[in-house]
C-alpha positions in Angstrom: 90.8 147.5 59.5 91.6 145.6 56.3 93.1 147.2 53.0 92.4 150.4 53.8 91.9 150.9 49.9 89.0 148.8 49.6 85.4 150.1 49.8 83.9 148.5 53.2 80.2 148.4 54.8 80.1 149.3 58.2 77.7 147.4 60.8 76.2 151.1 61.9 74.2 151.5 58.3 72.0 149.6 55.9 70.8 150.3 53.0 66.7 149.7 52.9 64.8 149.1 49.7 62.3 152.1 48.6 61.0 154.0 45.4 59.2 156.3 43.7 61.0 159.3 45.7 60.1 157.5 49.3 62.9 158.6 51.8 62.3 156.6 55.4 62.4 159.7 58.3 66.1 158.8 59.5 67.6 158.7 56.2 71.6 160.1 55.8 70.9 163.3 54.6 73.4 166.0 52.7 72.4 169.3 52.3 68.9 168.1 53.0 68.8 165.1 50.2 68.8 161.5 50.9 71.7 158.9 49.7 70.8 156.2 46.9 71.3 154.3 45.2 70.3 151.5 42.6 70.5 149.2 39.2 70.5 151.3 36.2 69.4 150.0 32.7 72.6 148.1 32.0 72.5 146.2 34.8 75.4 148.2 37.6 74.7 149.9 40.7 74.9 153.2 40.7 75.0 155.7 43.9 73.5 159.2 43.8 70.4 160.8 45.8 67.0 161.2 45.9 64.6 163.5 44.4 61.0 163.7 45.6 60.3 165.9 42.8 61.1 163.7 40.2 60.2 160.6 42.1 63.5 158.5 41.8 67.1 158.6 42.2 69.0 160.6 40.7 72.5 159.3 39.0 74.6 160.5 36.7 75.5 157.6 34.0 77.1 158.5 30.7 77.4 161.9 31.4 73.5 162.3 31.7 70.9 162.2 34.1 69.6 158.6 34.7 66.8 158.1 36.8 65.6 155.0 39.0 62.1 154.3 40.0 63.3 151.8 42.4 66.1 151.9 45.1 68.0 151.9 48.2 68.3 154.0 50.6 71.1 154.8 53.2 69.6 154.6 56.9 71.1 153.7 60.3 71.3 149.8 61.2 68.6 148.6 63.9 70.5 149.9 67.4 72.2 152.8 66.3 71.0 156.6 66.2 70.3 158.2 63.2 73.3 159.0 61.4 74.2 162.9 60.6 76.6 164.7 59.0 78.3 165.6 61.7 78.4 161.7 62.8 81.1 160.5 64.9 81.7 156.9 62.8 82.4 158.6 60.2 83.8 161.2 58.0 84.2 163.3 54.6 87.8 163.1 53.1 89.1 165.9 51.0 90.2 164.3 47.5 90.7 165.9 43.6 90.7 164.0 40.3 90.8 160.3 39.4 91.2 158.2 42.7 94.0 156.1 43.2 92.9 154.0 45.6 96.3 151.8 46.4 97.3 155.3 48.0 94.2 156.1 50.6 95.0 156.1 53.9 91.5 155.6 54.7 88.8 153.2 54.5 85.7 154.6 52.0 82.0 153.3 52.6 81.2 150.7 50.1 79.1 152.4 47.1 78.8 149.7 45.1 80.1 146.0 44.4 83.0 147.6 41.7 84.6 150.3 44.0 82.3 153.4 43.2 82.3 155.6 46.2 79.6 157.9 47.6 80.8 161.0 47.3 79.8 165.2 47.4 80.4 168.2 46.1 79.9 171.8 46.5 77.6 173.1 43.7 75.8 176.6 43.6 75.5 176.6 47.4 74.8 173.2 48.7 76.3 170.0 48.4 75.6 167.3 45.8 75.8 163.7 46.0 77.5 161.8 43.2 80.0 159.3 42.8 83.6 158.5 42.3 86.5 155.9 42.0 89.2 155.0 39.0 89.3 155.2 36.3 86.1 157.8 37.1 88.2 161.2 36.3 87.0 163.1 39.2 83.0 162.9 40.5 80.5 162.4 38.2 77.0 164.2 39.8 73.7 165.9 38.8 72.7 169.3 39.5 69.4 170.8 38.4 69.1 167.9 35.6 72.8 168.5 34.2 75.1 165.3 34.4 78.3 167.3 35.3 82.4 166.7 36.5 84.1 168.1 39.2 87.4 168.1 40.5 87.7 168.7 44.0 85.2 166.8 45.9 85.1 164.4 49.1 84.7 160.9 49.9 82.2 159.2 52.5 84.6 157.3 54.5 84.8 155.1 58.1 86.5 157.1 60.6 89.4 155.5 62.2 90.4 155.3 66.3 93.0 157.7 65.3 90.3 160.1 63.9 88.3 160.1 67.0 87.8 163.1 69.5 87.4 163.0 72.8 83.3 162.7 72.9 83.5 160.1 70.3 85.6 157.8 72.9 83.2 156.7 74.9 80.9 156.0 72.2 83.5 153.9 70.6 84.1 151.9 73.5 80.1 150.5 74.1 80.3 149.8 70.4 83.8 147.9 70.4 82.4 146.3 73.6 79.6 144.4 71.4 82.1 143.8 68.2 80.4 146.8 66.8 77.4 144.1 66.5 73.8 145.4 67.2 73.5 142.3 69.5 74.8 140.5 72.1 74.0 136.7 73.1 73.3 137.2 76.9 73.1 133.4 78.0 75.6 131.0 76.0 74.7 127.8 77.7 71.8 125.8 78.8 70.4 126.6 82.1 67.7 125.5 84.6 66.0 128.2 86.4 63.4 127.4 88.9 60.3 129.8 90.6 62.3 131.3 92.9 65.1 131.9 90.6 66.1 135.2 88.0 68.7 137.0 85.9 69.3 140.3 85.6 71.1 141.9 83.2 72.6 146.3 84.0 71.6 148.5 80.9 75.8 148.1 80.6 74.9 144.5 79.2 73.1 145.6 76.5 73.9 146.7 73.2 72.9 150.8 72.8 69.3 151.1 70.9 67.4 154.2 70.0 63.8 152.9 70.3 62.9 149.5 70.9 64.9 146.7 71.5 64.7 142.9 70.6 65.3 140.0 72.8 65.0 136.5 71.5 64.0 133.3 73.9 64.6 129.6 73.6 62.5 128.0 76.5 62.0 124.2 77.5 59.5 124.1 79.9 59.7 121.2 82.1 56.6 122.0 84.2 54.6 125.2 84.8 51.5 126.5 87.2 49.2 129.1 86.5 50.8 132.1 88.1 53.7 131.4 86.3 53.0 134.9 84.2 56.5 136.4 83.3 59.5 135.2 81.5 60.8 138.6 80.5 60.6 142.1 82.6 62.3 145.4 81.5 63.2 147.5 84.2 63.6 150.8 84.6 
């Protein structure tokens, strides 16, 4: 994993565009509110969560609340399961004040393009989302409308092998199998197939999907007859 203290995406999330206090049904939820984020009037991108109340996301900027019609929002990638907080990629790491980020021995999620990190806090019973990274002097979050600071706070973060227990093994492997890629190219070269011919492909071929999957055909059809009916079949 490269520079551990650099911000990186990971190919298990995306970030899906949405306003007006929308939140898609699998959002990343903390302490029941959605993670943001979006441009703020000066033109940066700023992460924080959602508020159906007041229809945007919420962000603290300036040591106030700032709030943004439209955003993104932080959702699971097309062939992964919905992620949690309890999500075995990844992880909340403990940290306090201003972030040096030369010294992390961990690999954050990607915030923003200028190192802000998504971060939490624990505030009046239930965590916050805010956000964090130098020269930041601890995380900078919004509860109840009040742009506030704290000191002891955690980091979203990508969990290492190291990090993983012993039911996130196997999960890890069928990922690391496909590159941690939501796809897999099943045929590489040209081939002929004729009437009597077929390939089948074990669910241990495929990448792992939640609900639907996707499969994409190049055909040249050199002759055909009626009965000719299918090209693709799933099986059970």
């Amino acid at each position: 994993m490269p520079f551990p203290h650099v911000g990186q995406d990971h190919p298990a999330i995306q970030w899906v565009s949405a306003s007006k206090g929308y939140i898609p049904e699998n959002a990343f939820r903390v302490s029941g509110k959605a993670i943001g984020r979006g441009i703020d009037v000066y033109g940066g991108i700023q992460p924080g969560y959602i508020s159906k109340s007041k229809k945007a996301l919420v962000v603290e900027h300036s040591h106030q609340q700032m709030l943004i019609s439209k955003y993104e929002v932080l959702v699971p990638a097309r062939g992964y399961s919905a992620l949690t907080e309890n999500e075995t990629l990844f992880d909340w790491i403990p940290m306090s004040g201003t972030l040096d980020q030369t010294k992390f021995n961990f690999t954050p999620l990607k915030g923003n393009r200028d190192e802000l990190y998504i971060a939490r806090i624990w505030d009046d019973g239930k965590w916050i989302i805010g956000k964090a990274g130098n020269p930041l002097p601890g995380i900078h979050y919004v509860a109840s409308g009040v742009a506030k600071i704290g000191q002891n706070y955690e980091i979203l973060a990508i969990k290492s092998r190291l990090d993983l227990n012993k039911n996130s093994i196997s999960e890890m492997k069928n990922l690391n199998k496909f590159a941690l890629k939501e796809w897999v190219e099943l045929i590489s070269d040209p081939i002929k197939l004729s009437n009597k011919n077929q390939l089948v492909f074990e669910h241990s071929d495929l990448p792992m999907v939640s609900n639907e999957l996707s499969v994409t055909l190049q055909l040249k059809l050199q002759s055909h007859i009626s009965n000719w009916a299918t090209i693709f079949h799933k099986g059970r």
